[in-house]
C-alpha positions as CSV (number, residue, x, y, z in Angstrom):
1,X,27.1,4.6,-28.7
2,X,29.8,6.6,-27.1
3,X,29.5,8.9,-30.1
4,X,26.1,9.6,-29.5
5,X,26.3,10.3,-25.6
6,X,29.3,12.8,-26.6
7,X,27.1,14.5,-29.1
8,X,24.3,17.0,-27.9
9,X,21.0,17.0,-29.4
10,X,20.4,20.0,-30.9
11,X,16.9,21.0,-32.4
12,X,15.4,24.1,-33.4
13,X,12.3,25.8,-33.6
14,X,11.6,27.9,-37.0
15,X,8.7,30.0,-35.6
16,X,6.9,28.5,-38.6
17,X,3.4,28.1,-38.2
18,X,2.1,25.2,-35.6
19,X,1.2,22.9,-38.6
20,X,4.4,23.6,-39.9
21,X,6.7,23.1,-37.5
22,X,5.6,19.9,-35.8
23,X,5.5,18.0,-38.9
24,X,9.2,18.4,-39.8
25,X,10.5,15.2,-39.9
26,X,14.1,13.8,-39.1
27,X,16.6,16.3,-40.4
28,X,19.4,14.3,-40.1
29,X,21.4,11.7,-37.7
30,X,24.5,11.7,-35.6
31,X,27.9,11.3,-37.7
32,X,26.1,12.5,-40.7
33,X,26.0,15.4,-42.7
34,X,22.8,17.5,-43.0
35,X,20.1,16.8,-45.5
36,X,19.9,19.1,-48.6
37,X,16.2,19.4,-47.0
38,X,17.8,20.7,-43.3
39,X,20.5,23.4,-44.6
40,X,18.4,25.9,-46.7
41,X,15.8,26.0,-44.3
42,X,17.7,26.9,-42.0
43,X,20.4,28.8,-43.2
44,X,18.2,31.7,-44.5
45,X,17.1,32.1,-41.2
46,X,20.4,31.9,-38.8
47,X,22.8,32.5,-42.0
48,X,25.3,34.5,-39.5
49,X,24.7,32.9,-36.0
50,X,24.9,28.9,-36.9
51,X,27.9,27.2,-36.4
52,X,26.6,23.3,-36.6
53,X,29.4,21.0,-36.1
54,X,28.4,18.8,-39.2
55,X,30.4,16.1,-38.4
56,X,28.6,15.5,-35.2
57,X,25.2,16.1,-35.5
58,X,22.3,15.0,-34.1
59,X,18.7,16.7,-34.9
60,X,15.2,14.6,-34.1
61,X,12.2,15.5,-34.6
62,X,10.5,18.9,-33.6
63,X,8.4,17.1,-31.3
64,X,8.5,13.7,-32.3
65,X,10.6,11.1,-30.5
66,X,10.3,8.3,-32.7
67,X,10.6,7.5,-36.5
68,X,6.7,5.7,-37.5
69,X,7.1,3.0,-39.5
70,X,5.8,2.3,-43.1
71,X,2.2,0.9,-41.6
72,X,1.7,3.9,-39.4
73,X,1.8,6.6,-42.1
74,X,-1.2,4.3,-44.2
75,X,-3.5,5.2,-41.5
76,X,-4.7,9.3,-40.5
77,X,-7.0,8.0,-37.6
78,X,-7.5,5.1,-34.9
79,X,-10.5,4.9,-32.5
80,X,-9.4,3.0,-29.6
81,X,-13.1,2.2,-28.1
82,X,-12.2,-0.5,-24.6
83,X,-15.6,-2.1,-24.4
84,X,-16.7,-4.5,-21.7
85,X,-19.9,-6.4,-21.9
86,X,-20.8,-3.6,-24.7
87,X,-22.3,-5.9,-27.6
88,X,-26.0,-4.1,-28.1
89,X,-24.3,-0.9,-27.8
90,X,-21.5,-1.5,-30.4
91,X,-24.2,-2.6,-32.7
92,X,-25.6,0.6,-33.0
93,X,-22.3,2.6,-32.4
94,X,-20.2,1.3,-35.2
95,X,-22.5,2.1,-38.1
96,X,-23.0,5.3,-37.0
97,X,-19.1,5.3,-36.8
98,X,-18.2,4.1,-40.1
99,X,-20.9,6.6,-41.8
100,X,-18.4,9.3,-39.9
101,X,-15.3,8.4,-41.0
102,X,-16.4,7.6,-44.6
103,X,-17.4,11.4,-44.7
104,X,-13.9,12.5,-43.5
105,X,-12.8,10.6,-46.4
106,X,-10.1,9.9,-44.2
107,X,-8.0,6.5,-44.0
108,X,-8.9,5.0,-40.5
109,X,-9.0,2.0,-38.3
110,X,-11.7,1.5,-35.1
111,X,-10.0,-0.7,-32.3
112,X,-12.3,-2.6,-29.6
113,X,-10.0,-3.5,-26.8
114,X,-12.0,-6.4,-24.9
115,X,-11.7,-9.9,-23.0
116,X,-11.7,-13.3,-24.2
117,X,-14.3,-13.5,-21.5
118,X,-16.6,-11.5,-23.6
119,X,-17.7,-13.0,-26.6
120,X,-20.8,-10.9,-27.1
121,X,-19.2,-7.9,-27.6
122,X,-16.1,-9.0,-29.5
123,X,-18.6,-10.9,-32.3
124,X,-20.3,-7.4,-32.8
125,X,-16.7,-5.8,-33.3
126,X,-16.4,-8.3,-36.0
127,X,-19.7,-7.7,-37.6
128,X,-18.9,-4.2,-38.3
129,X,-15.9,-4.7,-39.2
130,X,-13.9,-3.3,-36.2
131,X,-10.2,-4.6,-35.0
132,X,-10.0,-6.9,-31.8
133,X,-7.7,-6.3,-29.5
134,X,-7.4,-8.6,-26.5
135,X,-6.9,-6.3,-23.2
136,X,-3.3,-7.5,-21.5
137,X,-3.4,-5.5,-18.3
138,X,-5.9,-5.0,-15.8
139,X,-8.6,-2.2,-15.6
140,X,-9.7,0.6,-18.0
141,X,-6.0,2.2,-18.0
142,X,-4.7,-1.6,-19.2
143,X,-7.0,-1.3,-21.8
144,X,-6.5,1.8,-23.2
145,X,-2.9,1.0,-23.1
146,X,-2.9,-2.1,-25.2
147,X,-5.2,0.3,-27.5
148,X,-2.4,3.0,-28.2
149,X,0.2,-0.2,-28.4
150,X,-1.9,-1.8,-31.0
151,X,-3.0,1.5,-33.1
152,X,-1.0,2.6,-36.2
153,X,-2.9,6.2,-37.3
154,X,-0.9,9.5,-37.3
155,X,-4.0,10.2,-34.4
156,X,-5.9,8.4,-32.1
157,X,-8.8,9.0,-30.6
158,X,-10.2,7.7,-27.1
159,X,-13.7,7.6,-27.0
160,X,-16.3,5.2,-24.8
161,X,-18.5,2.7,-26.0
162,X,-21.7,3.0,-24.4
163,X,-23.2,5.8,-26.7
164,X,-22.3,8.7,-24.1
165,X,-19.9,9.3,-26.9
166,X,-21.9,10.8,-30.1
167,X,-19.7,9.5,-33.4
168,X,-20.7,12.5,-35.3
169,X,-18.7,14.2,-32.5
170,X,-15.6,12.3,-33.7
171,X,-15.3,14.9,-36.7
172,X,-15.2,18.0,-33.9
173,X,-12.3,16.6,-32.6
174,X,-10.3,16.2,-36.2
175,X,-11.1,19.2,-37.6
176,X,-9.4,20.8,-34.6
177,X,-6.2,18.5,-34.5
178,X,-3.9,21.5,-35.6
179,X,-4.8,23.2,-32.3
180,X,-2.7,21.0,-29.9
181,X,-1.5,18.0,-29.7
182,X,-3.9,16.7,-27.3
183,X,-8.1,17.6,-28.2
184,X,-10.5,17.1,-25.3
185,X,-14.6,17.0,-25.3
186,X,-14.6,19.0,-22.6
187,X,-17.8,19.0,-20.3
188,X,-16.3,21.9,-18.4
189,X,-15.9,24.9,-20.6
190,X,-18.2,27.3,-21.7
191,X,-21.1,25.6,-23.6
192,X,-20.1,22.4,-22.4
193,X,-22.7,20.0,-20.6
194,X,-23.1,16.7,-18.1
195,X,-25.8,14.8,-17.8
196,X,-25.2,12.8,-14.9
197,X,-26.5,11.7,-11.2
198,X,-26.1,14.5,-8.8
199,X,-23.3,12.8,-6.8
200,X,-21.6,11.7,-9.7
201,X,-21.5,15.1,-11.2
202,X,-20.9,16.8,-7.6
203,X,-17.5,14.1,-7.0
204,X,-16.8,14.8,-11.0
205,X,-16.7,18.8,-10.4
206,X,-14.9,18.2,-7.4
207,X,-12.3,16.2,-8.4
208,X,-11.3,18.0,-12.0
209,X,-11.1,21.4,-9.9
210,X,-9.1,19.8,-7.4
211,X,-6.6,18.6,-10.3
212,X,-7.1,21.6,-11.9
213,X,-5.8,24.3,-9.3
214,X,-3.8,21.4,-6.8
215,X,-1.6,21.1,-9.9
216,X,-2.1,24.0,-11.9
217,X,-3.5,22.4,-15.2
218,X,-5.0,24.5,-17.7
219,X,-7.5,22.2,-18.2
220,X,-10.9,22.0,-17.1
221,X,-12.1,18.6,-17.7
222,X,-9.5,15.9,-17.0
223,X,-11.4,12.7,-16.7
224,X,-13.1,13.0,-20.1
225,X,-12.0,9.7,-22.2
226,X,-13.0,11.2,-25.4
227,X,-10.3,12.7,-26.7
228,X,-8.0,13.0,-30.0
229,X,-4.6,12.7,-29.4
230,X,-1.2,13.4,-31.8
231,X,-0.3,9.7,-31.8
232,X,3.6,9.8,-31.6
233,X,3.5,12.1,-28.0
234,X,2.1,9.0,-26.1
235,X,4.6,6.1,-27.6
236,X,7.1,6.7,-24.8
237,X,4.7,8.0,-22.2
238,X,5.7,5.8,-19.2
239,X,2.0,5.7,-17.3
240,X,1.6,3.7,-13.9
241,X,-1.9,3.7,-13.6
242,X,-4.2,1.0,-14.7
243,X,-7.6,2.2,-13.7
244,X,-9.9,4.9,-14.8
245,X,-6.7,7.4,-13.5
246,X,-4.9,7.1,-16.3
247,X,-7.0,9.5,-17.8
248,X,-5.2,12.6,-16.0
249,X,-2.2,10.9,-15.7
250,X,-1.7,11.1,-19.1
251,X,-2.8,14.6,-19.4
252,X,-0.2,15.4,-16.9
253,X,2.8,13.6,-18.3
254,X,2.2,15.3,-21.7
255,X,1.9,18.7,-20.0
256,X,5.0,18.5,-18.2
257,X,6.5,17.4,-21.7
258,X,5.7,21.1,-23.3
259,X,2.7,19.7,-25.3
260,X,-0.7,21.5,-25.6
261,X,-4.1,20.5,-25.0
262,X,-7.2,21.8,-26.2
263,X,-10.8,21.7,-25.0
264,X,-13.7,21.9,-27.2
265,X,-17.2,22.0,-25.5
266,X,-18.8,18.9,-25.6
267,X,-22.5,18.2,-23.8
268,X,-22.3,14.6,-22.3
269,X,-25.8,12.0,-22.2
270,X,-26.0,9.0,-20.0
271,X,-25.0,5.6,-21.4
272,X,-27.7,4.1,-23.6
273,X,-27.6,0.2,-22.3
274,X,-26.1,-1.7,-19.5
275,X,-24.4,-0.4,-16.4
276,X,-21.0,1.4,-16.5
277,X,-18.0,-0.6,-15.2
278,X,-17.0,2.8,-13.3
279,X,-17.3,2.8,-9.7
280,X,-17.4,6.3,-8.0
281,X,-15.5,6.1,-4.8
282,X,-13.4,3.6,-6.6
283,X,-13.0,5.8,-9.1
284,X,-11.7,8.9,-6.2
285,X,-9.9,7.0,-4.4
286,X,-7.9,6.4,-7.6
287,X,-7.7,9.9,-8.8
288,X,-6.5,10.9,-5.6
289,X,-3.8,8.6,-5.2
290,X,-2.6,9.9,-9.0
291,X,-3.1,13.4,-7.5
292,X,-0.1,12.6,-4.7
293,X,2.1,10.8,-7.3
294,X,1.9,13.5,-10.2
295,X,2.2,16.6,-7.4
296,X,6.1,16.1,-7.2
297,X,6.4,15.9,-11.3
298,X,4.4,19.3,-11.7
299,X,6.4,21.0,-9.2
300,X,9.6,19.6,-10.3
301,X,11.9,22.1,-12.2
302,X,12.1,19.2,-15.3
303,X,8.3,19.6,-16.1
304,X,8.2,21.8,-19.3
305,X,6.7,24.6,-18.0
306,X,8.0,25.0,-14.5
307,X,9.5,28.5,-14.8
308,X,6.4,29.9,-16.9
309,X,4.2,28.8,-13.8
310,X,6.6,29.8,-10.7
311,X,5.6,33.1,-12.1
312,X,2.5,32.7,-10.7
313,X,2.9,30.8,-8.2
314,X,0.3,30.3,-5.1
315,X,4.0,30.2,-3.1
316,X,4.6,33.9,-2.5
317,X,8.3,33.3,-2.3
318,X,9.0,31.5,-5.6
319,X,6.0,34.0,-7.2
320,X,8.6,36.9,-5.9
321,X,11.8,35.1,-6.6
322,X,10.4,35.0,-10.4
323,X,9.3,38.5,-11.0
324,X,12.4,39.7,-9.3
325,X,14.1,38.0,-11.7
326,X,11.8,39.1,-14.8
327,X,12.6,42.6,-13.6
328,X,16.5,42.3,-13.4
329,X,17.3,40.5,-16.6
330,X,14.8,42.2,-18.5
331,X,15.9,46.3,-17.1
332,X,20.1,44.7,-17.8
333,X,19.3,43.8,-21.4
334,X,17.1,46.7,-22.4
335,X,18.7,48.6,-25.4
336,X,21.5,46.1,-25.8
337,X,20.3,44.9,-28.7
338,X,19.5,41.0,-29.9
339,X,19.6,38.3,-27.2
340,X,20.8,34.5,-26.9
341,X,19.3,33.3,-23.5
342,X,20.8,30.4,-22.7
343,X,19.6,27.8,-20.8
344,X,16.4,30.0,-20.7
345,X,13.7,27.4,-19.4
346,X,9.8,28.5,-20.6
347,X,10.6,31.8,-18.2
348,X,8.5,34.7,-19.0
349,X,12.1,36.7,-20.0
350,X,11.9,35.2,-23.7
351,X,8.6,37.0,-24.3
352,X,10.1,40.2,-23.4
353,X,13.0,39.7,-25.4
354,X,13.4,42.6,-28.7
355,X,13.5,41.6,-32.0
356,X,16.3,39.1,-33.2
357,X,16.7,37.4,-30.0
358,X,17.0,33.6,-29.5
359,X,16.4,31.6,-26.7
360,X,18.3,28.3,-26.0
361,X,17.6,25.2,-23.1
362,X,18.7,21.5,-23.7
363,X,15.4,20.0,-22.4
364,X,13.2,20.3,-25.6
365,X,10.2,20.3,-23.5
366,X,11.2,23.4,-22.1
367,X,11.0,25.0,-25.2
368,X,8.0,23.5,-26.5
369,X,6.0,24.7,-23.4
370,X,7.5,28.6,-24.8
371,X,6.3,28.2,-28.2
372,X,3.5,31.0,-27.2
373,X,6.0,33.8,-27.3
374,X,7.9,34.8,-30.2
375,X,11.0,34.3,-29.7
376,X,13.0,31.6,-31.8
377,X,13.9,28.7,-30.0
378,X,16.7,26.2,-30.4
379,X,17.7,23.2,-28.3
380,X,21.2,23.1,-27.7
381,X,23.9,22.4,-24.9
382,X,25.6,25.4,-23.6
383,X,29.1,23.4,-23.6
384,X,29.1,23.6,-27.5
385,X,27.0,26.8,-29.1
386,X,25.3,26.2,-32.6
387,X,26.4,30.1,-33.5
388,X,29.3,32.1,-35.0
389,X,31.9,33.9,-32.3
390,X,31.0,37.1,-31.5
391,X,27.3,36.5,-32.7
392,X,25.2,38.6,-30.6
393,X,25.3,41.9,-28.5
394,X,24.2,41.0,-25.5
395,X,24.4,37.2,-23.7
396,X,22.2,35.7,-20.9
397,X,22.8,32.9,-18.5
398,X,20.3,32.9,-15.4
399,X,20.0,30.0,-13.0
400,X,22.5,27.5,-15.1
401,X,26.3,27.7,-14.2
402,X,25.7,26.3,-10.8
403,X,24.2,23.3,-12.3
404,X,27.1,22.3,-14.3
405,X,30.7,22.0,-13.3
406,X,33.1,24.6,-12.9
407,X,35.6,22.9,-15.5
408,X,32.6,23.1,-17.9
409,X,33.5,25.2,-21.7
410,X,29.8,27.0,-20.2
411,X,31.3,30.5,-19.9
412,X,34.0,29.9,-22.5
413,X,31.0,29.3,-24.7
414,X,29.0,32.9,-23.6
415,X,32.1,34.7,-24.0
416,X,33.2,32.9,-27.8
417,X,29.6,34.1,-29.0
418,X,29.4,37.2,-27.2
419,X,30.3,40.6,-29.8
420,X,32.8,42.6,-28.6
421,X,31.8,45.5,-26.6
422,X,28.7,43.5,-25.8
423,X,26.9,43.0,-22.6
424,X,27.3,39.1,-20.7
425,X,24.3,38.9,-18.0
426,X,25.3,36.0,-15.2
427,X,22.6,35.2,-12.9
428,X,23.8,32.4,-10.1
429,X,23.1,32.0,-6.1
430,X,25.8,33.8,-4.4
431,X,26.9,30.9,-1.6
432,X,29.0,33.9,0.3
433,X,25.7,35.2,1.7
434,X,24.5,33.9,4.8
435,X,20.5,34.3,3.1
436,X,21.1,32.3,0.4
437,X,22.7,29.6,2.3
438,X,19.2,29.5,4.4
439,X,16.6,30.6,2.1
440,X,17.8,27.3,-0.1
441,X,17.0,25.0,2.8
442,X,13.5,26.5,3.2
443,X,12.8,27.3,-0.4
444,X,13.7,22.7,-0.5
445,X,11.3,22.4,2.0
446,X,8.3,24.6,0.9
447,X,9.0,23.6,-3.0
448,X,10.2,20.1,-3.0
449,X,11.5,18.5,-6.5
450,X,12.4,22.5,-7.7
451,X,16.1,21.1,-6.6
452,X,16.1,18.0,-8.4
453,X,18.8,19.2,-10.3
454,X,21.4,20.1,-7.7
455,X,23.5,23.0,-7.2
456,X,27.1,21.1,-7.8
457,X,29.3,24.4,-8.2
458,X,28.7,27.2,-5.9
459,X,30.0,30.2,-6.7
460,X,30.5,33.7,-5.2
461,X,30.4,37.3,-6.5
462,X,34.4,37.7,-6.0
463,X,35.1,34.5,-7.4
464,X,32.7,35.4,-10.6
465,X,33.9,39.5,-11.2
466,X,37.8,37.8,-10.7
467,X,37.1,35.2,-13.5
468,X,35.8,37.7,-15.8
469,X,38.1,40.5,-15.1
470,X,41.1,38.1,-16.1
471,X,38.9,37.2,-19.4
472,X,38.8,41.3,-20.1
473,X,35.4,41.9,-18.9
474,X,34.2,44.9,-17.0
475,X,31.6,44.8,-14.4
476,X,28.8,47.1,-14.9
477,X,25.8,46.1,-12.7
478,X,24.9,43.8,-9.5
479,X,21.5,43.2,-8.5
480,X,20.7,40.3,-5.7
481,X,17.6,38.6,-4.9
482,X,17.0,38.9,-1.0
483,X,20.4,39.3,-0.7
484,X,20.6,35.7,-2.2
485,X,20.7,35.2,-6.0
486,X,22.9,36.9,-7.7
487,X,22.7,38.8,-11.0
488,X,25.7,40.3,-12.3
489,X,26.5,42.3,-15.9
490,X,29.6,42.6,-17.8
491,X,31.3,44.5,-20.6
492,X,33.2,42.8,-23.0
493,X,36.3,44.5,-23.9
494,X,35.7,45.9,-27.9
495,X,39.0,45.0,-28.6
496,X,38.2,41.5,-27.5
């Protein structure tokens, strides 16, 4: 165990195609060698930079947490349909189902998560041939829990079963499975549809915008059940909601993990029979209560994509802070060649890196939220470098030495990898100034959980230019932030 806590995960995106990528499996595991599969894939790629300590190695999936297990790789697809009181509707739905899937010509499983309390609907499951699964916790969200627990496909998908759902619909939704890991029928989009009371629709509209722009989700419909998910993203999902809630909950929680999803228009028809188990201002009350819980994880610098979206932020100071920033970094590395951004985040700067560049954070969801740009990614620690000394021409390190300790190898590490003659680019609050000192208090206030990660070493611009003038570096350029953050270049000596 110690070991493993004294190892660093590293993992590393090939820019392969999305297919491609995702579906690596476990290259290796800590205090082992790599695989004959790991080295020649990557070594044609990074031949000069990497520098993997083999000995102590650790690489997971590309986005996949956890190994499945023998029965999980049998099946392509579960449906997870939570049915209450549902029998004369199952009777027509599952035919219609099975004729679907046999067409894929797919390996599946359908899963009808009900109560014991239900016997109608549980002996149509069994007519058609559908998997029981008894519901353990309470409400909609229970049940749609204990129908990802029980479901062994490579995808699941969510769908309800009161025929508002069409099965042919189902095959929409797999053909497009490559496209993110999360696939919504979306109501909302552009040839969407909902056919639905007026103050149903009118609360529905209300409430997905509200999620929409309160939390900046670029999704338009989040409380559509049918959906195809990637199984393996949800397995370690910790969701606390247990109602109908759990629906953008878990759209949330897999956002802020750096996982797509995509919408595919989708026009929704009333229920065929029976009267749905949703109550409307239960329903709000719900989502709203979600809505206060899930603010402080979308706004908190660990959600994946935190940096890309202070870019645009509706908070004029973080929106300014961000493309001050983007305007520094970027006019200090122009012409210097190949980057390694360390510690970059999903910031807009790895899009407008040149050719050769590689951009480096710890958190792999970080990194999966930047797979848009086209940049090579790897997830490393900045304490121990997965590249060759002297490796690249130019170094960045924004926003990251004042989250680590001072007696940290972080700057040993920049400088080992760093050519000689190259360019080092520190970007750190400067705790000498007065501004920075205040605009931290008020930038806690206005953008609460953006500090979760506190600053534990403070540094100054004479404390940084002495530390790198005794290392042989030459200061070149100083830019500030509102007189606050501080963004410093250096020259490495060329004899160095």
């Amino acid at each position: 165990m110690e070991a493993r806590q004294n190892s660093l995960a590293k993992y590393i995106n090939l820019g392969l195609p999305f297919i491609e990528a995702r579906e690596l499996q476990a290259l290796c595991s800590i205090c082992s060698p790599p695989s004959p599969f790991t080295l020649p894939l990557l070594q044609p790629r990074f031949a000069k930079l990497l520098q993997w300590p083999r000995d102590k190695l650790y690489v997971d999936f590309i986005a996949t947490p956890m190994t499945p297990s023998p029965m999980t790789t049998k099946i392509d697809l579960s449906i997870v349909i939570p049915a209450l009181r549902e029998g004369p509707n199952l009777a027509i739905l599952l035919p219609q189902l099975q004729d679907v899937l046999e067409k894929l010509k797919i390996k599946s499983e359908v899963l009808i998560v009900t109560r014991d309390a239900d016997p109608e609907t549980r002996a149509a499951a069994q007519r058609f041939g559908a998997r029981v699964i008894e519901q353990v916790e309470r409400g909609f969200g229970g049940a749609i829990l204990s129908g990802f627990q029980a479901a062994v496909g490579k995808y699941i998908v969510t769908m309800d079963a009161d025929l508002s759902h069409p099965p042919t619909f189902v095959r929409d939704l797999w053909l497009r499975r490559h496209r993110g890991e999360v696939v919504i029928a979306s109501r909302y989009v552009p040839g969407g549809s909902a056919q639905m009371p007026p103050s149903r629709k009118v609360l529905s509209r209300i409430l997905n915008g509200f999620f929409r722009r309160g939390l900046s989700l670029p999704v338009s419909d989040l409380s559509s059940n049918f959906r195809l998910y990637r199984a393996d993203i949800l397995r370690n999902l910790a969701l606390a909601a247990r109602d109908f809630n759990v629906l953008p909950e878990i759209l949330i929680r897999v956002h802020a993990e750096g996982f797509k999803a995509e919408e595919v228009p989708f026009a929704y028809a009333p229920r065929e029979h029976g009267s749905s188990n949703a109550r409307v201002f239960k329903f709000g009350l719900a989502y709203l209560k979600t809505f206060g819980s899930m603010w402080k994880l979308r706004n908190s610098i660990l959600s994946g994509d935190y940096d890309d979206r202070a870019y645009d932020s509706p908070i004029p100071l973080q929106r300014y802070w961000q493309r001050s920033r983007f305007k520094h970094v970027v006019e200090l590395v122009r012409s210097e060649g190949p980057v390694l951004d360390v510690g970059c985040g999903s910031s807009r700067i790895i899009g407008a890196l040149p050719p050769g560049s590689i951009a480096l954070d710890v958190l792999i969801r970080k990194l999966r939220s930047s797979r848009r740009f086209p940049t090579p990614s790897v997830c490393a620690s900045g304490f121990n470098l997965p590249f060759a000394d002297g490796a690249f021409p130019c170094v960045v390190c924004s926003q990251v030495i004042e989250h680590v300790p001072k007696d940290s190898p972080i700057i040993d590490e920049l400088c080992r990898v760093l050519a000689p003659g190259g360019r080092l680019v520190l970007g750190t609050p400067d705790y000498a100034r007065w501004e920075w000192v205040w605009m931290e208090k008020l930038y806690g206030k206005v953008a609460p959980g953006a500090y979760a990660d506190e600053h534990i070493a403070h540094y100054t611009r004479a404390e940084l230019e002495d530390n790198m003038t005794r290392r042989g570096f030459k200061l070149e350029a100083v830019r500030y932030i509102l007189r606050g953050e501080l963004i410093m270049a250096f020259r490495k000596s060329p004899a160095s």
